[in-house]
N, C-alpha and C positions, 0 to 999 in steps of 0.2 A: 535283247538277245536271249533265245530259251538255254534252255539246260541241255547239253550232248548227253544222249540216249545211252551212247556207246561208247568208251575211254582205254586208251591201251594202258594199264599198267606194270610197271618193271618185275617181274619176279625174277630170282634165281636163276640164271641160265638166260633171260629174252623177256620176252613180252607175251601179256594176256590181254585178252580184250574184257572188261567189265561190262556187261548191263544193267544199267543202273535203274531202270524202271522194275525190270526180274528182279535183279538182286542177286544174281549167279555171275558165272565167267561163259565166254558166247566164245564157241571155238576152239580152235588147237593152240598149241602153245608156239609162239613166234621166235626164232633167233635175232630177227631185225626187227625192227619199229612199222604196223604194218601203215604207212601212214594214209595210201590211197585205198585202202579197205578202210579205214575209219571214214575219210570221207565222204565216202559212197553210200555207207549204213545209215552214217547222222544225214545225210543228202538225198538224192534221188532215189537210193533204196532201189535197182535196177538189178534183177533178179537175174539177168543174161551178165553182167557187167560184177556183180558178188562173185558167182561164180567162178567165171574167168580168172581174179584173185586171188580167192582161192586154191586154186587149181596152179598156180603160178607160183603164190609164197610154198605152198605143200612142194613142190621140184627142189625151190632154194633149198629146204631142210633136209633132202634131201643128200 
């Protein structure tokens, strides 16, 4: 099994998404665990489909 590209890690407050190949944090800062945004990125990577999630967790934090 490879290495996952992308990792939500807990900070402070919620979740961050790491990428691990970068070596930066990928995205906004999460209150919930994003878990079908992780794996969509490590997976098909469906660019209409990120999106949408996106778009979906950014309302929750709202």
């Amino acid at each position: 099994m490879s290495r996952r590209r992308y990792v939500a890690r807990g900070v402070p407050g919620g979740y961050r998404i790491w990428d691990s190949k970068r070596r930066r944090w990928w995205g906004d800062h999460y209150e919930l665990c994003p878990d079908d945004l992780l794996a969509e990125l490590n997976g098909g990577g469906d660019y209409v489909k990120i999106t949408a999630l996106l778009k979906r967790y950014r309302a929750v934090k709202r």
